[in-house]
C-alpha positions in Angstrom: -88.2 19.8 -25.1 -91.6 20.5 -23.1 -91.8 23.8 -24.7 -91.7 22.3 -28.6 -94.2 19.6 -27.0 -96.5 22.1 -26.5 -96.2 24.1 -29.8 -96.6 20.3 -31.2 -99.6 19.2 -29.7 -100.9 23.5 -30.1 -100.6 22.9 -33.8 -102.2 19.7 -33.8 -104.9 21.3 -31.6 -105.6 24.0 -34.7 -105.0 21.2 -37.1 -107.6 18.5 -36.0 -109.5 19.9 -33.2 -108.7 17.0 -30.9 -107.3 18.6 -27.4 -106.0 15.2 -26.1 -103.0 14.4 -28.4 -101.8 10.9 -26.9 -98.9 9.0 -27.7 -101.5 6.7 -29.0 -102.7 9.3 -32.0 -98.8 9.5 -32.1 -98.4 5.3 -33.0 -101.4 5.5 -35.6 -99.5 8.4 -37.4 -96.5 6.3 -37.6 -98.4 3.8 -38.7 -100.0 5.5 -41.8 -96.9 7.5 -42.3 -94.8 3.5 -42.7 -97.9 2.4 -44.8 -98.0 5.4 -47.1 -94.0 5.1 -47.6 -94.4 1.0 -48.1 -97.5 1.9 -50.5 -95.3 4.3 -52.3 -98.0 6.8 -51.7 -97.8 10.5 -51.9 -97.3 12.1 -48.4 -98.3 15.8 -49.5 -102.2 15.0 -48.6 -101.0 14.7 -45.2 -97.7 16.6 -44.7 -98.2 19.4 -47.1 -95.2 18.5 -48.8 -91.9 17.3 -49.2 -90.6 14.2 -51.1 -91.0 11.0 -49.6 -87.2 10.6 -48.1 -87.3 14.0 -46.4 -90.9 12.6 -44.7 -89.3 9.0 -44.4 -86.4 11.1 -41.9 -89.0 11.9 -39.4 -89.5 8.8 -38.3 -86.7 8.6 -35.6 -88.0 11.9 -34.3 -91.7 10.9 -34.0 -90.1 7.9 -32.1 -88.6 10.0 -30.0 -91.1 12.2 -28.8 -93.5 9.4 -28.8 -90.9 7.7 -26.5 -90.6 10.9 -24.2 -94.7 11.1 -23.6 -95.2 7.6 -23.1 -91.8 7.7 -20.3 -93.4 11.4 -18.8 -96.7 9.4 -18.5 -95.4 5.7 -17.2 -97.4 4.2 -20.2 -94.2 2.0 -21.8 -94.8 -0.9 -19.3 -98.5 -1.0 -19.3 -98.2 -0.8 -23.1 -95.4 -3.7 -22.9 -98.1 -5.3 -21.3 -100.7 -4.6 -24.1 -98.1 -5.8 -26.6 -97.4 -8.7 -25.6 -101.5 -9.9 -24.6 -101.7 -9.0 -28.4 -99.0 -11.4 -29.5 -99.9 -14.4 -27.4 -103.6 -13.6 -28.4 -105.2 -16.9 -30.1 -109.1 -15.5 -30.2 -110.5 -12.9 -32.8 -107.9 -12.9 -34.6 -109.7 -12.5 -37.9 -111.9 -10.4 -36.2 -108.9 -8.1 -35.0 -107.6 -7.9 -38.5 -110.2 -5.0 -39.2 -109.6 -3.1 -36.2 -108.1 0.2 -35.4 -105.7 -1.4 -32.9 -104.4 -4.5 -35.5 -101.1 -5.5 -36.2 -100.0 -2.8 -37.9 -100.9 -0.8 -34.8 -98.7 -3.2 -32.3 -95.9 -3.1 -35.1 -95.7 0.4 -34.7 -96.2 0.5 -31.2 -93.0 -2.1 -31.2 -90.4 0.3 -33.0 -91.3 2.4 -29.8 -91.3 -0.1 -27.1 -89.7 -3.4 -27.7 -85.8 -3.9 -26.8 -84.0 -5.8 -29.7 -83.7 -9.0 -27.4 -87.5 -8.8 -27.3 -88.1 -8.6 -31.4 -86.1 -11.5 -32.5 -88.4 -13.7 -30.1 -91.2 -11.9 -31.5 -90.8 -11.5 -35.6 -92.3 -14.3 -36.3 -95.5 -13.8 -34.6 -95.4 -10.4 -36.5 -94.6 -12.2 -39.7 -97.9 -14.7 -38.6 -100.4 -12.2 -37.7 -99.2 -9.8 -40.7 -99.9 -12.7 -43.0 -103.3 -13.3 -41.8 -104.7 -10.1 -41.6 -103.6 -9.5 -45.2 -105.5 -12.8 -46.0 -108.1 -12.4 -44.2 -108.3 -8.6 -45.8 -108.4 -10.4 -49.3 -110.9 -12.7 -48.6 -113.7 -10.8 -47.3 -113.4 -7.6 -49.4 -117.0 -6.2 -50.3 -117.8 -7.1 -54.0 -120.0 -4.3 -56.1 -122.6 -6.8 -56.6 -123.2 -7.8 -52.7 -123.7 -4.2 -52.6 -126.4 -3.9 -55.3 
């Protein structure tokens, strides 16, 4: 496994020119890669090819080796930690909603971390905070003529 790490994070290297590939880089590609799929969105841009179920199927895999760094590092309980000072957050939360690290971030970052005990106490604060950053997304999107 440490060997196809290495050609992973090598061709990411050559890819992007970022050196440090994180687990965290690892979550945001999940991320986009759920978004694009919910979005019905074309994943060649990205993936240089493939229909949208064979890209769909890499999703346990990413998990996976996200899973393996973040265990070969001793991230998962600091990030358990992170997780859950996000959910029981009650400032900036509108503010958050236009952040890198957001809900969609944490969501992500749950289909890694979070044990199934630990999601059905916690849906419904996804279900809350998804629902207000898509709200407050709505509400304050930049109009042409504010821009003029």
């Amino acid at each position: 496994m440490s060997y196809l790490h290495f050609r992973h994070n090598n061709y990411l290297l050559e890819a992007t020119g970022i050196r440090d590939s994180s687990y965290i880089l690892s979550i945001h590609d999940l991320k986009l890669m759920i978004i694009k799929f919910s979005e019905n969105l074309s994943f060649s841009e990205d993936s240089g090819g493939g229909g949208r179920e064979s890209n769909i199927n890499l999703i346990p895999y990413m998990i996976h080796a996200i899973l393996y760094s973040m265990n070969t590092a001793k991230y998962v309980a600091r990030e358990e930690k992170n997780l859950k000072n996000f959910l029981d957050a009650t400032e900036k939360l509108v503010s958050n909603s236009f952040e890198c690290d957001n809900v969609f971030y944490y969501l992500a970052m749950s289909l890694v971390i979070m044990k199934p005990a630990d999601w059905a106490t916690s849906k419904t604060k996804f279900l809350q905070r998804i629902l207000l950053t898509v709200h407050t997304r709505l509400v304050n999107i930049p109009s042409l003529e504010k821009q003029k």
